[in-house]
Backbone as CSV, one residue per row, in Angstrom:
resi,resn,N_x,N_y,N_z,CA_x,CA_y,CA_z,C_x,C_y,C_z
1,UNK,5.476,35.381,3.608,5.636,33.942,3.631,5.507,33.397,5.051
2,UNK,6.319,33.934,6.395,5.929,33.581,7.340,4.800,33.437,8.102
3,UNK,3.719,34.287,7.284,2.624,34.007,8.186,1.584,33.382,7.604
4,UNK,2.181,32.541,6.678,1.245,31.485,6.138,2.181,30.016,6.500
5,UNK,2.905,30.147,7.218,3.550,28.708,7.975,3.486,29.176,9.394
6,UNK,2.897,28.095,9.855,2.965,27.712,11.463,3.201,26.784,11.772
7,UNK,3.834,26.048,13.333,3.715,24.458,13.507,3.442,24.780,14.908
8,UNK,2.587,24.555,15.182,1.906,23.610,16.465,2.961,23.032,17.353
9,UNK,3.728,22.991,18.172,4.450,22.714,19.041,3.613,21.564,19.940
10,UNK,2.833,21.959,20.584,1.863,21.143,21.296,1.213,19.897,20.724
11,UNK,0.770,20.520,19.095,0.264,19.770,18.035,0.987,18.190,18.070
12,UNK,2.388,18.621,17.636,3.194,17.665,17.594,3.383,16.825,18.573
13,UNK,3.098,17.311,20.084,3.459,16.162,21.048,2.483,15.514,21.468
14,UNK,0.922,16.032,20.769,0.133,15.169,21.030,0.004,14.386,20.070
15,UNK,0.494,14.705,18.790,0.543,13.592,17.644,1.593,12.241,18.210
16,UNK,2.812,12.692,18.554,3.903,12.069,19.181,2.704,10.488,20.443
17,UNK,2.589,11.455,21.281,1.700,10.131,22.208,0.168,9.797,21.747
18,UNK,-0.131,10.037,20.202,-1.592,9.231,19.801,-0.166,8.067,18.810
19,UNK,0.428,8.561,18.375,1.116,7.515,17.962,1.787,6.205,18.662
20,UNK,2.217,6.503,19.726,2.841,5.797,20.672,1.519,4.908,21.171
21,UNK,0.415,5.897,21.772,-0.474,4.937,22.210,-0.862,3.904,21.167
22,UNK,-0.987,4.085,19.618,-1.122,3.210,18.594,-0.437,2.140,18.800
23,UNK,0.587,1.757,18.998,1.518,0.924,19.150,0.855,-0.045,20.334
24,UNK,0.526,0.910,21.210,0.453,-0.062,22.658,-0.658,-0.569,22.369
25,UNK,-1.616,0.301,21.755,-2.924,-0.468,20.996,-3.001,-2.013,19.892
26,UNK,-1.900,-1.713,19.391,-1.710,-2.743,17.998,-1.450,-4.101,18.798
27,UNK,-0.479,-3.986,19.807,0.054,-4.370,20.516,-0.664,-5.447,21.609
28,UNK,-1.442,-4.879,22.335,-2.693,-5.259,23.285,-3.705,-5.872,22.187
29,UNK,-4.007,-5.807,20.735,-4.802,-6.327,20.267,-4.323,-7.534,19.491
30,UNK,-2.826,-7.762,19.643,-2.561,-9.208,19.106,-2.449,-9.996,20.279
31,UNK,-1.977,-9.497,21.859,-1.678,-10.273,22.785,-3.367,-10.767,23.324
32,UNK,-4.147,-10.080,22.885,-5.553,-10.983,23.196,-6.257,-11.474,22.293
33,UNK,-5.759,-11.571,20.979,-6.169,-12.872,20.066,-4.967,-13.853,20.106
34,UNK,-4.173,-13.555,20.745,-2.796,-14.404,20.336,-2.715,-15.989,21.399
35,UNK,-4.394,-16.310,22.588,-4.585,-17.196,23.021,-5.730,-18.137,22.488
36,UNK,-5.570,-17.440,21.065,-6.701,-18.446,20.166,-6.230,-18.905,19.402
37,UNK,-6.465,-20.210,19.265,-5.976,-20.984,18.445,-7.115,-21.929,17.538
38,UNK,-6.567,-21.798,15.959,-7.614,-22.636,15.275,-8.026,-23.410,16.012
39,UNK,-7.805,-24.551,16.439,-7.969,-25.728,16.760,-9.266,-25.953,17.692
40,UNK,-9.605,-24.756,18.549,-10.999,-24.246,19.305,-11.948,-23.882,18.231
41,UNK,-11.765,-23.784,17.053,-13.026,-23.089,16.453,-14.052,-24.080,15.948
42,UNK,-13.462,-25.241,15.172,-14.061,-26.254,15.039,-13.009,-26.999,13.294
43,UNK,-13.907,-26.625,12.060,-13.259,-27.584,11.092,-11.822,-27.275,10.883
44,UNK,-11.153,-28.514,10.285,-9.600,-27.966,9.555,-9.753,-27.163,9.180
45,UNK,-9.939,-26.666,7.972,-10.003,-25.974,7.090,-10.169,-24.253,8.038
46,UNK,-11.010,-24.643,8.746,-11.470,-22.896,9.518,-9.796,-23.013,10.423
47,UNK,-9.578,-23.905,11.158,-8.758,-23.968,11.986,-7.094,-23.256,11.296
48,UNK,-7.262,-24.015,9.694,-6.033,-23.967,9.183,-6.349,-21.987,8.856
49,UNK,-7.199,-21.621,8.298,-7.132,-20.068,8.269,-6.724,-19.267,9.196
50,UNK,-7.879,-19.481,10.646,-7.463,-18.873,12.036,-5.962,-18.713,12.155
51,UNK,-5.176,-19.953,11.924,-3.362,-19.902,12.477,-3.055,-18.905,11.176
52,UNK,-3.206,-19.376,10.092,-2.522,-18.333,8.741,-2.745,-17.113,9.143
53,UNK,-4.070,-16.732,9.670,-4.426,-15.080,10.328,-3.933,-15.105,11.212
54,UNK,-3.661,-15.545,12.247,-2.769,-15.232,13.510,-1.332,-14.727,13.052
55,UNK,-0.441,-15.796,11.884,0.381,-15.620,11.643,1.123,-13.934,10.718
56,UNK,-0.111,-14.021,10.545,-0.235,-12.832,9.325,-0.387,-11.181,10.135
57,UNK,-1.367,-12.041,10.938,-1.636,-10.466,11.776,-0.271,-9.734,13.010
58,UNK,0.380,-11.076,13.271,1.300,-11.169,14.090,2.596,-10.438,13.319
59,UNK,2.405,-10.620,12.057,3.857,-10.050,11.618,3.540,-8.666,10.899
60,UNK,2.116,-8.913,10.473,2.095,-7.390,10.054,1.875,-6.495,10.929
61,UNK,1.232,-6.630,12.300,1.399,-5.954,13.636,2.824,-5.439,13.888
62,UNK,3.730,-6.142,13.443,5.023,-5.686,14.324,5.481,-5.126,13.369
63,UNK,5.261,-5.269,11.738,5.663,-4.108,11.020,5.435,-2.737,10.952
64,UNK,3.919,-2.809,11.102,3.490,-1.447,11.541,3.549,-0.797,12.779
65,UNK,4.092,-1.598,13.594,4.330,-0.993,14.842,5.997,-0.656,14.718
66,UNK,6.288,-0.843,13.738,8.294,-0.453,13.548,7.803,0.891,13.096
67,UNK,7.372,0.345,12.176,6.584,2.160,10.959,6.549,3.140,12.014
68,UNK,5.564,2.627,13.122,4.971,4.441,13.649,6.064,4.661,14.536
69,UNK,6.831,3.438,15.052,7.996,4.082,16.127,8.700,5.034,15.046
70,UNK,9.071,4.362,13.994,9.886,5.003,13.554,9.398,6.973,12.954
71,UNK,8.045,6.867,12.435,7.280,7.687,12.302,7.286,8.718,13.905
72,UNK,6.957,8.379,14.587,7.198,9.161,16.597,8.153,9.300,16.352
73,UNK,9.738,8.769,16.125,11.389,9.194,16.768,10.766,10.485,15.853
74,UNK,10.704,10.232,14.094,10.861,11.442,13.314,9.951,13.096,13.590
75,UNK,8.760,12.621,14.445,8.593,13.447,14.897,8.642,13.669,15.796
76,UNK,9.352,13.820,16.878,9.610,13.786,17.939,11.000,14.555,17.652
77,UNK,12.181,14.281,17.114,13.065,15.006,16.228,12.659,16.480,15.815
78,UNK,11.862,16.659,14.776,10.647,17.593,14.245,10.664,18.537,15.434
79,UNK,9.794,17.963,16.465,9.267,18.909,17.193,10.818,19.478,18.560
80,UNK,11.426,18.759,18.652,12.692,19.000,19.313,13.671,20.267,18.582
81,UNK,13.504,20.299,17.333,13.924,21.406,16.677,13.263,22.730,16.256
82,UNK,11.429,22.171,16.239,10.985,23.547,16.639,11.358,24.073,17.918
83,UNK,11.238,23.313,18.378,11.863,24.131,19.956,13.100,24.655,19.874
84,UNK,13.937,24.491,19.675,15.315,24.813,20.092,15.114,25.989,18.695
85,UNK,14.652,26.110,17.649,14.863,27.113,16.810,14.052,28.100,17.749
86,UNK,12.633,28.332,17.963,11.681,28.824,19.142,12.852,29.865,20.397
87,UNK,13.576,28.898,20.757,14.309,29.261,21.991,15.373,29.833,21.093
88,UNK,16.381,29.500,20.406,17.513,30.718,19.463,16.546,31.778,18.887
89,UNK,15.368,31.889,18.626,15.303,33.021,17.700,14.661,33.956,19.276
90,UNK,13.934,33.550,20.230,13.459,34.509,21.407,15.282,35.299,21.771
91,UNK,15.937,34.145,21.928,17.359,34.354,22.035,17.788,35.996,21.429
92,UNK,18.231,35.121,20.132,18.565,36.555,19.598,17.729,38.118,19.596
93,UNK,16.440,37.130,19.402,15.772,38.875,19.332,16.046,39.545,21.084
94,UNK,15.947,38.941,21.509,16.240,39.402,22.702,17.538,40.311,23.037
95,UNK,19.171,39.385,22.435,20.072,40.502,22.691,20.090,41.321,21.508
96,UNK,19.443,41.136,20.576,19.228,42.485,19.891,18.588,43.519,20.359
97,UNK,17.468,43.006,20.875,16.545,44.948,21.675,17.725,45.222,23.309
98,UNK,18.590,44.464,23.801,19.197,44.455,24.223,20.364,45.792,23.464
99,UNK,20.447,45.243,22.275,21.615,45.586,22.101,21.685,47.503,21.283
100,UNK,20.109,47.328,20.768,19.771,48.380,20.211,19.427,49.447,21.302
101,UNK,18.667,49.171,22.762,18.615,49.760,23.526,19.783,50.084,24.241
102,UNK,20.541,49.575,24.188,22.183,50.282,24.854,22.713,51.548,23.745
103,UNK,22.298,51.277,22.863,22.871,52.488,22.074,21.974,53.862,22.012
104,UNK,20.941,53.503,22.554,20.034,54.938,22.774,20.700,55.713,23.487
């Protein structure tokens, strides 16, 4: 069974900062539509859509940018415990050949 599970340690922390950079991405792409305003484009009607999409994109931006933070803490968690399991199990095996070699 164990050697058909692995996890990527590294894997994870580059998943960790493509996620994060997502954010700063989502982020940077509402703060440079976010100086347009219907009212430059030309008819009501276009003008009145432009703000409804601003409005729309503005809130679903910050939802999905809660999502992946929250998505990064969980892995970020994840990968904090491969480690520390990583480091107890070198651990033990360690004072075990330790411990088996004292009894030779």
């Amino acid at each position: 069974m164990g050697s058909h599970y692995k996890t990527d340690i590294d894997a994870l922390g580059k998943f960790v900062a493509s996620l994060e950079a997502s954010i700063d991405e989502l982020s940077a792409a509402r703060t440079a539509l976010s100086h347009i305003r219907g009212d430059q484009i030309g008819t009501a009607r276009l003008d009145e859509a432009c703000d409804t999409f601003q409005d729309r994109w503005r809130y679903a931006t910050k939802q999905l940018s809660e999502q992946i933070g929250d998505i990064s803490e969980g892995v970020k968690d994840n990968k904090l415990s491969y480690e520390e399991l990583e480091e107890n199990l070198a651990d033990a095996l360690t004072k075990f050949q330790a411990s088996t070699s004292a009894g030779k």
